[in-house]
C-alpha positions in Angstrom: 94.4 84.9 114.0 95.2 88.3 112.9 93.4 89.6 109.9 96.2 90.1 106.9 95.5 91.3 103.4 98.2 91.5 101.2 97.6 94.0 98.5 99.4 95.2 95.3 97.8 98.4 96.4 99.3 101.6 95.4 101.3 99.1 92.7 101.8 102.7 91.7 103.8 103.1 88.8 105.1 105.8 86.6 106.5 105.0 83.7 109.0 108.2 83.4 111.1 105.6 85.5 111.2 103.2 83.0 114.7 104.3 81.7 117.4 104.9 83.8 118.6 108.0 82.4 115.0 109.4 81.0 115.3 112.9 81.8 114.2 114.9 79.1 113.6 118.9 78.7 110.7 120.4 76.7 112.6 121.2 74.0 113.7 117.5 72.7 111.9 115.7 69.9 112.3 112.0 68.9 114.4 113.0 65.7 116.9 113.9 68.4 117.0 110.3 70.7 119.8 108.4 69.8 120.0 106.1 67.2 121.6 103.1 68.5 118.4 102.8 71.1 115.9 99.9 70.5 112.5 101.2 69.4 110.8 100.2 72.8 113.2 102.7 74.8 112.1 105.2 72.0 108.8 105.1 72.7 109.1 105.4 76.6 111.3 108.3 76.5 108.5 109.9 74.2 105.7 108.8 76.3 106.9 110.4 79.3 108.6 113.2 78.0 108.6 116.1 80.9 109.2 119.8 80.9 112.2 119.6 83.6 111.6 123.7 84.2 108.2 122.6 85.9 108.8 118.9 86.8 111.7 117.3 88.9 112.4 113.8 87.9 113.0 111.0 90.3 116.2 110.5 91.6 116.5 107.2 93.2 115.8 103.6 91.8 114.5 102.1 95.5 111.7 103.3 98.0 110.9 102.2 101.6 107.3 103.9 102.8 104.8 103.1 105.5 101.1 103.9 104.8 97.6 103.8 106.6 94.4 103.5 104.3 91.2 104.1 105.4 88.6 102.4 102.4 84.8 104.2 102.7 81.6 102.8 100.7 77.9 104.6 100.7 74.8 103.1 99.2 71.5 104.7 99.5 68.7 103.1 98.2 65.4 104.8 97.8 62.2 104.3 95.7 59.8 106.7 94.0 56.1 107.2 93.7 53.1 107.4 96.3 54.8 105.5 98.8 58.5 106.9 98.8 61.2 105.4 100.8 65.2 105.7 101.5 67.7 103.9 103.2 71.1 104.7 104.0 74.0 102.0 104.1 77.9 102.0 105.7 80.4 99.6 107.1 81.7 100.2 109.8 84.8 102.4 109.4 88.4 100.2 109.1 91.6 101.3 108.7 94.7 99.3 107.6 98.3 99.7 108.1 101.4 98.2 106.8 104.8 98.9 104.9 105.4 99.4 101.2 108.4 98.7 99.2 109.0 100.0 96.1 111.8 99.5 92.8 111.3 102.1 90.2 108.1 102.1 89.2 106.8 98.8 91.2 104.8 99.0 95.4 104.0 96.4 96.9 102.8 96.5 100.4 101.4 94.1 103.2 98.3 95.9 105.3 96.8 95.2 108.5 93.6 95.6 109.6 93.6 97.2 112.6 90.0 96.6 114.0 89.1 93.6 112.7 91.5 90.4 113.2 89.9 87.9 112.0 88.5 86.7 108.7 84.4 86.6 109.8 83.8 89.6 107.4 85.3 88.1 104.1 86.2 91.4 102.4 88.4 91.3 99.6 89.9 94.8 98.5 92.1 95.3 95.2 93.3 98.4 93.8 95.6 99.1 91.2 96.7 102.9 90.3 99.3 103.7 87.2 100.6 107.3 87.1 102.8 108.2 83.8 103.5 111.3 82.7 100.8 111.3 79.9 98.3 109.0 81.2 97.1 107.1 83.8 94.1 104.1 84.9 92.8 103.0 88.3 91.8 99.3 88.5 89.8 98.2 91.5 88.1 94.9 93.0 86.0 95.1 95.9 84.0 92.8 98.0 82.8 94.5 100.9 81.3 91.2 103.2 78.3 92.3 105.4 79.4 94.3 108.1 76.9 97.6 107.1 74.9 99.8 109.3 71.9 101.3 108.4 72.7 105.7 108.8 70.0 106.5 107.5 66.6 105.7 106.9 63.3 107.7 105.7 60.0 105.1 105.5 57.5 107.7 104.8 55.5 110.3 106.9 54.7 110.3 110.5 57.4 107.3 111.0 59.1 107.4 113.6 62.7 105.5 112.6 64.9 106.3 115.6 64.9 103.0 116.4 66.8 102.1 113.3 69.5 104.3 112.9 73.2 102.5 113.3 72.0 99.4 113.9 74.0 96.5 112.1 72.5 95.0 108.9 73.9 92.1 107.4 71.6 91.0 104.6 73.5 93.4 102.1 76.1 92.4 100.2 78.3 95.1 97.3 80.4 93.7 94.8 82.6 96.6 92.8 84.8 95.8 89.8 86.0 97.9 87.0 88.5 100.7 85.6 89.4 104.1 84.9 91.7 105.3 82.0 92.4 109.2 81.6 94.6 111.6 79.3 96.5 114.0 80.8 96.9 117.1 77.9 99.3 119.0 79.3 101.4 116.4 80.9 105.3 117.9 80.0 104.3 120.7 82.4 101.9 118.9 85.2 102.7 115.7 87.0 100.2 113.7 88.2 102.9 111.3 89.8 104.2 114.5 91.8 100.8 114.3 93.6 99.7 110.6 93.9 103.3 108.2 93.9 106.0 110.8 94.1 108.1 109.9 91.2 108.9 112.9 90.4 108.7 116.5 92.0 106.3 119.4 91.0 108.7 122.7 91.0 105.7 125.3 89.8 102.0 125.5 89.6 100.5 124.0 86.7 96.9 122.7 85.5 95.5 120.2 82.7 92.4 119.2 81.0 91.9 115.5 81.2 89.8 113.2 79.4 88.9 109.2 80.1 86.9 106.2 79.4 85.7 103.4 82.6 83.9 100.8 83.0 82.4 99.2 86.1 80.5 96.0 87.0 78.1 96.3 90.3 76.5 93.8 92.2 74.4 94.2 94.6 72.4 91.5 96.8 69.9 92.6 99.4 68.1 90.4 101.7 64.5 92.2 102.1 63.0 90.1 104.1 65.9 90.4 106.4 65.0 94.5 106.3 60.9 93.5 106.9 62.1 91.4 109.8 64.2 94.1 111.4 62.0 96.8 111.0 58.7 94.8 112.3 61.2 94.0 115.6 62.2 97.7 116.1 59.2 99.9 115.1 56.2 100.6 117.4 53.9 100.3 114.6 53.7 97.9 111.3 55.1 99.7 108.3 55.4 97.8 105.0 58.6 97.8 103.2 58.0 99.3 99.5 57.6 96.9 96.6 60.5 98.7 94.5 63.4 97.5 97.7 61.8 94.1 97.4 64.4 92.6 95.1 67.0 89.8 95.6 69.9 90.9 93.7 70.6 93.9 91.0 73.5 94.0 88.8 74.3 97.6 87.3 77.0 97.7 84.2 78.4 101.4 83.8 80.2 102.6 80.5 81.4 106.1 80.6 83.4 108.7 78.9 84.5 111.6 81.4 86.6 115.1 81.0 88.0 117.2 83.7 90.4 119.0 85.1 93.4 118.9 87.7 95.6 121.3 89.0 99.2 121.1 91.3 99.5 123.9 93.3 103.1 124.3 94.3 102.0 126.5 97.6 105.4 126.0 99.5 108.9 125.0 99.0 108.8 121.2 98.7 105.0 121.2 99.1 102.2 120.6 96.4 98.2 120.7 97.0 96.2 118.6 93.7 92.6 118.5 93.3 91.4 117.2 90.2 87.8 116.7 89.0 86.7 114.6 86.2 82.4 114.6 85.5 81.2 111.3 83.4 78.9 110.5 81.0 77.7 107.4 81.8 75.7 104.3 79.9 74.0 102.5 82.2 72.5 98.6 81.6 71.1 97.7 85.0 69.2 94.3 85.6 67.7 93.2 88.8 65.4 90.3 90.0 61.8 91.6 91.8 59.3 90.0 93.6 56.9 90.1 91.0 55.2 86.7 89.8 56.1 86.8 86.1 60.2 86.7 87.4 61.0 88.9 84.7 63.0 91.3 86.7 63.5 94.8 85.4 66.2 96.2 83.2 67.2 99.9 82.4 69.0 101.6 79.6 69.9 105.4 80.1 72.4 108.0 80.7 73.7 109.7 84.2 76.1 111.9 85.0 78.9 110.6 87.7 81.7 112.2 89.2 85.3 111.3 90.1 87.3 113.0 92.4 91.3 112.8 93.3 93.3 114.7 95.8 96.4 114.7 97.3 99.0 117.1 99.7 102.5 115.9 99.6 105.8 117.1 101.0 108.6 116.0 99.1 112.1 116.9 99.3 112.9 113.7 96.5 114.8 112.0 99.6 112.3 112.3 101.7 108.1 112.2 101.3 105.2 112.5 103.7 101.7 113.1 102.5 97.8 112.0 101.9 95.6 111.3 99.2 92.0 110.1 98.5 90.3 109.4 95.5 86.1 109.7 95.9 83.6 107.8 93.4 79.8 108.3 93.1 77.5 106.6 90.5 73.4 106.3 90.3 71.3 103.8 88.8 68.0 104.9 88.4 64.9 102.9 87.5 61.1 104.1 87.2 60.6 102.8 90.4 63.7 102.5 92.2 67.4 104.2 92.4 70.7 103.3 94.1 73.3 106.2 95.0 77.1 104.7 95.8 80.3 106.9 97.3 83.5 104.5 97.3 87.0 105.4 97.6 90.0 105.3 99.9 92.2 107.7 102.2 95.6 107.1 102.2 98.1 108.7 104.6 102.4 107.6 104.1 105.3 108.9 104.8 108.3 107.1 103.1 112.3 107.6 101.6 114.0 107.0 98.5 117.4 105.5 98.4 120.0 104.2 95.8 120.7 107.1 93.6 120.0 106.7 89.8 123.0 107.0 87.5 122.7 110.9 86.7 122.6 111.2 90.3 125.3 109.3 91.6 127.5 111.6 91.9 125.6 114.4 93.7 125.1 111.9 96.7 
């Protein structure tokens, strides 16, 4: 039975379509709105109020777009001390296809995955994205089953591990939940949406500061005796496995506050390269269960610094859209004795159409 995951992936939104006719220059204040509209309406036109000399608004109400996405997740674990060791997990790569259909500022699409079409890997993938004018949040839920391969390993000097790289492992387990919130400063004149949901249409190069909060919840369950049992098949010699990757489980719980900046390079006609940077301060509360006799576990409070990375390349003629866009995480917990490294993120590649002119637009059809 084919594998189908329907997502409310990309529900993209952008809130400067909230309003049918919210096209607003630079220069208009909220004095200026019209009385007779309710205060809700007042507050959206405000909230997404655009510079039109530097942003194109949307045009249409409705939006037919196909889109491949190809979902990537690193975890390195490594200890530290006398006895040093690292190893390097990945699924293998999947990539899903389906079509999206979008109303204003609502997607929702219905994804395929392409290599694997059954349900024996029990992954469970959620994301969320929100694009406005002035702010923005990314909400995700992953469960990634247990389909990883070892990449890389390193179990001391003199070890010869050729043996183990990219063979299958499936005694580790990653849960990922949690969010992203961020303030876009400059918003009348940069459009975030331009570059990620293409609600509305960057028309010249512009830059912001950004600054956001998050929160994330990891889990992460390791089977070591699994790892013991595949290295003492695989390796010419008996090597030990470290004391600090003998655990069961860990859970990490991140609270950060992050600033950065994006920019939209407008590099052609109809054609707009973003690359935006945020770097994180992060608090980190990480508990974990050991194999030591007193059952105690370990826990960890401390500070790291994380990264979050978005970019995109769009062509976009507000008719017609084609594009790609990725958006790369990393965190690290960190203990006296042992440390987890994780990459996650997505690649998503579309091309799509807007239809059903809005009401300013009618006419020019």
């Amino acid at each position: 039975m084919m594998r189908k995951v329907l997502l409310i992936v990309l529900l993209t939104t952008s809130l400067n379509l909230m309003a049918e006719d919210s096209l607003m220059s630079d220069t208009l204040t909220a004095s200026e709105l019209p009385k007779s509209e309710s205060w809700l309406k007042r507050t959206l036109r405000k909230f997404t109020e655009i510079d039109t000399n530097y942003v194109e608004p949307q045009h249409y109400n409705w939006a037919l777009m196909v889109q491949g996405t190809y979902n990537y997740d690193i975890y390195r674990l490594s200890t530290t001390g006398d006895n040093e060791q690292s190893v390097t997990f990945a699924p293998a790569p999947a990539f899903k296809f389906g079509p999206y259909f979008g109303w204003r500022w609502i997607f929702l699409g219905y994804t395929i995955d392409l290599k694997s079409l059954s349900f024996s890997q029990k992954k469970q993938e959620f994301d969320f994205s929100f694009y406005a004018a002035q702010a923005g949040v990314d909400l995700y839920y992953r469960r990634t089953g247990s389909d990883y391969r070892i990449r890389n390993i390193d179990l001391g000097k003199n070890v010869n591990t050729d043996m183990l790289e990219d063979v299958g492992f499936d005694g580790l387990s990653v849960g990922i939940t949690g969010f992203n919130a961020y303030y876009i400063f400059n918003h009348k004149r940069f459009s975030y949406p331009a570059a990620f949901n293409q609600s509305t249409m960057q028309k010249i190069s512009c830059g912001s500061w950004m600054a956001g909060l998050g929160y994330i919840r990891n889990s992460l369950d390791f089977d070591y005796g699994k790892m013991q049992a595949l290295m003492s098949a695989r390796l010419s010699e008996p090597v030990q496995l470290d004391s600090g990757l003998m655990f069961n489980s860990v859970k990490y719980y991140n609270l950060n506050a992050s600033v950065g900046y994006a920019y939209n390079w407008v590099f052609a006609r109809n054609c707009l390269f973003c690359s935006s940077l945020s770097l994180a301060l992060s608090y980190k509360k990480t508990r974990g269960e050991t194999i030591d006799a007193d059952k105690t576990g370990f826990n960890l409070h401390n500070f790291n610094i994380d990264g979050i990375g978005r970019f995109g390349v769009v062509w976009n003629n507000n008719k017609w859209y084609a594009g790609a866009s990725a958006i790369v995480r990393t965190y690290k917990y960190q203990t006296s004795r042992f440390s987890a490294n994780n990459i996650f993120g997505s690649l998503n590649i579309y091309v799509g159409f807007n239809f059903g002119p809005r009401g300013p637009y009618k006419k020019k059809e």
